[in-house]
C-alpha positions in Angstrom: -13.2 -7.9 -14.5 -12.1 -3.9 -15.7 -8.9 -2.7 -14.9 -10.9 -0.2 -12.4 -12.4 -3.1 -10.8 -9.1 -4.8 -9.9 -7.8 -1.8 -9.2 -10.7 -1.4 -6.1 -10.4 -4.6 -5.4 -6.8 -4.2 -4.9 -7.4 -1.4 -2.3 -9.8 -3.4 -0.3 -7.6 -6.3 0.4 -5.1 -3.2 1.2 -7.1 -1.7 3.3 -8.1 -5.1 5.0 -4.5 -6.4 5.8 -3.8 -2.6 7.7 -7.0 -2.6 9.4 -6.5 -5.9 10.6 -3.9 -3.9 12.7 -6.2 -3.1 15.3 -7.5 -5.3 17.8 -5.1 -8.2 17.9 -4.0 -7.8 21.2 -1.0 -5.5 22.8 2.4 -4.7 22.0 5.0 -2.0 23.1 4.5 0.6 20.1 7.7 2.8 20.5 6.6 5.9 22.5 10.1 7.8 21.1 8.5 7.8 17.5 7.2 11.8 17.8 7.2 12.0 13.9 4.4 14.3 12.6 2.8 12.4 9.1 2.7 14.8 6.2 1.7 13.9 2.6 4.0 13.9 -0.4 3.0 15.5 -3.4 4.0 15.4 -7.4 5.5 18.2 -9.2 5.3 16.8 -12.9 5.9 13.5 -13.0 8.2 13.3 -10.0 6.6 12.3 -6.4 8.3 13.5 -3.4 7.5 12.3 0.2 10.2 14.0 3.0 8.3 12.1 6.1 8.8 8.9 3.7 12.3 9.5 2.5 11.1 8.6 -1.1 11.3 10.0 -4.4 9.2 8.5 -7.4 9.6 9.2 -10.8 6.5 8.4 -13.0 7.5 5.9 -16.1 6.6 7.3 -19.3 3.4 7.3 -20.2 2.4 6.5 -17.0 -0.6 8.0 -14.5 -0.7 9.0 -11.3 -3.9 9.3 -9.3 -4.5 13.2 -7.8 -5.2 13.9 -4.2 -9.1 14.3 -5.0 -8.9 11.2 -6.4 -6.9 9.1 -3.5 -9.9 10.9 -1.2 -12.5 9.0 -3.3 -10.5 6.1 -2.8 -10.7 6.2 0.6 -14.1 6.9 1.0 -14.9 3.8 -1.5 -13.2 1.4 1.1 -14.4 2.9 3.9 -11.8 5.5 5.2 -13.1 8.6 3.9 -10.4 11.6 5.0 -11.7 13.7 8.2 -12.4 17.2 8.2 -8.7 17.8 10.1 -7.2 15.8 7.1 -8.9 17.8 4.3 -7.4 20.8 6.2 -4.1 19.3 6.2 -4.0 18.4 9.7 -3.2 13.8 9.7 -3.0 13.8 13.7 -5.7 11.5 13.4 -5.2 9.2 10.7 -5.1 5.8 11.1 -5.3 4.7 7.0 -4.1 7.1 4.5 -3.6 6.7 0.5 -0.4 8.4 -0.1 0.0 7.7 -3.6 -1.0 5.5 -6.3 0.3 4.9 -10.0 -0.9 2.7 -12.8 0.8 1.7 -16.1 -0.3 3.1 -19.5 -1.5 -0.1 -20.5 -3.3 -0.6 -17.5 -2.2 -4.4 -16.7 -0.2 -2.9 -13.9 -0.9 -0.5 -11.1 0.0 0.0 -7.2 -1.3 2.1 -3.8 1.3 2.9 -1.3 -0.5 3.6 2.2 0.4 4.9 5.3 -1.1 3.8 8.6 -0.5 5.5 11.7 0.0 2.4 14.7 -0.3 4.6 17.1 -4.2 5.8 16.3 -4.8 2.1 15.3 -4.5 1.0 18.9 -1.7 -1.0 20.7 -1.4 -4.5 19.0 0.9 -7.8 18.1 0.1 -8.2 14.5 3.4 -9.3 12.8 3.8 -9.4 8.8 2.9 -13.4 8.9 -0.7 -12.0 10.6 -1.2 -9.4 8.1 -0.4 -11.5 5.5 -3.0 -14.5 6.7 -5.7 -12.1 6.4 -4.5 -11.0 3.4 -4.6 -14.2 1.8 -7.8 -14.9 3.1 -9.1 -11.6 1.5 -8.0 -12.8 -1.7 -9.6 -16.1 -1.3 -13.2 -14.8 -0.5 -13.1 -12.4 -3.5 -11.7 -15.1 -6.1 -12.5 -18.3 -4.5 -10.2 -21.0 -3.2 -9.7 -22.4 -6.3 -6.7 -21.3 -8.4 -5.2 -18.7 -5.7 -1.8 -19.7 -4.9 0.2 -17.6 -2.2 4.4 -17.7 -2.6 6.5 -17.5 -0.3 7.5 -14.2 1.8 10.7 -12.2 0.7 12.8 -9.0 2.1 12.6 -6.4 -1.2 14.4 -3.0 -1.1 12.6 -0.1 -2.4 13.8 3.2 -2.1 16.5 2.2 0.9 14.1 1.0 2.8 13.3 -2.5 3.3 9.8 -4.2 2.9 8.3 -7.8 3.3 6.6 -8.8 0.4 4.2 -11.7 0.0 3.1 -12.5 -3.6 -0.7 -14.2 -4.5 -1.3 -15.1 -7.9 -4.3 -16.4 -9.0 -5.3 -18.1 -12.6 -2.3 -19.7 -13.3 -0.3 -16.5 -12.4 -2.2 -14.4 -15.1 -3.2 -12.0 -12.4 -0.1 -11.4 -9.3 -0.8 -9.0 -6.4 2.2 -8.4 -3.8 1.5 -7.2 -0.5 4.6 -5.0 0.7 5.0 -4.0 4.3 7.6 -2.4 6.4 7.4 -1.2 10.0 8.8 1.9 11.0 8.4 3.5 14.4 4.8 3.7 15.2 4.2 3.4 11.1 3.2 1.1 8.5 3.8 1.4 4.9 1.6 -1.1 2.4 2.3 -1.0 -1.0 -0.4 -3.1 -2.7 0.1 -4.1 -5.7 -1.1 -5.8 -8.9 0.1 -7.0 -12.3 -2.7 -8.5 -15.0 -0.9 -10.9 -17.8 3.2 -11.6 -18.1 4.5 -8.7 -19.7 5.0 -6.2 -16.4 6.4 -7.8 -13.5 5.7 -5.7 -10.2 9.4 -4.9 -10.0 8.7 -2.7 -13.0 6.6 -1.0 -10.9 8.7 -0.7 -7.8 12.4 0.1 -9.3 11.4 3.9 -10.0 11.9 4.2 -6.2 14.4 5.8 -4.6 15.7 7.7 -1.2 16.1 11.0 -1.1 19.8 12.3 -0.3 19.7 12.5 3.5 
């Protein structure tokens, strides 16, 4: 399997585990959350999100996928961007690709996505349900065989603190870590994956850091 191959097969899962959001039921989404969602951006090789508090700055040698190419993302995995969204306007986004990064080697690359709870419907989905499906999703694209999930840890990136759950798969040669963290009526999924035992995703994840409040 390519590295562009894992890569999309990366964002499906991704995209799976936040859509998986919906439909699960009620829950008291907090109705003071009036943040309006607006895209980061990169200026060089430094990634800036104010609504995200996060700064990024790209390792050397390192790529970063453009906002054309986040779209086609999208669209491969079913949520292509709305003609509001191409115009700037998210007030209807339920799933969008904020940024994604892969390592010059290409054994190591990761999607951060936002997910709006409050267009996704009112629901009870905790980090153990999104992870289930998740795990699931792994399993019906590798097969049962060989896919072992660890165990669920708190990770700080960028001052912020997400749940992680890490799958590995052929006797850890291939390790993708599903990273959530709620925030007001928002979800942020970093989905990541690491091919072979030279990167581990915390290479990936320490560039993080919050912006000066």
């Amino acid at each position: 399997m390519g590295a562009v191959k894992r890569r999309g097969t990366a964002l499906a899962l991704a995209v799976l585990t936040t859509l998986a959001l919906a439909g699960c039921g009620q829950t008291n989404i907090p109705s003071s959350d009036h943040r309006v969602y607006a895209p980061g951006g990169w200026e060089g090789d430094v990634y800036t999100s104010e609504f995200l508090g996060l700064r990024y700055t790209l390792p050397q040698g390192w790529t970063h996928s453009t906002g054309e190419e986040l779209a086609a993302m999208a669209e491969e995995n079913g949520q292509p961007p709305t003609e509001k969204q191409r115009g700037g306007d998210y007030s209807d986004a339920t799933v969008i690709y904020e940024m994604a990064v892969q390592s010059e080697k290409g054994d190591g690359f990761f999607t951060l996505m936002v997910s709006n709870r409050s267009n996704a419907g009112d629901f009870t989905s905790t980090e153990e349900d999104i992870f289930r499906v998740f795990v699931e999703g792994v399993k019906s694209v590798y097969g049962e065989g060989g896919v072992e999930a660890g165990g669920a840890f708190d990770l700080p990136v960028g001052g912020k603190t997400f749940r992680v759950l890490p799958v590995s798969y052929s006797s850890g040669f291939l390790t993708q870590w599903n990273a959530l963290c709620f925030d007001g009526n928002f979800l942020y999924n970093i989905s990541l994956m690491v091919i072979g035992q030279d990167l581990t995703p915390q290479d990936l994840l320490d560039p993080f850091e919050a912006l000066p409040s």
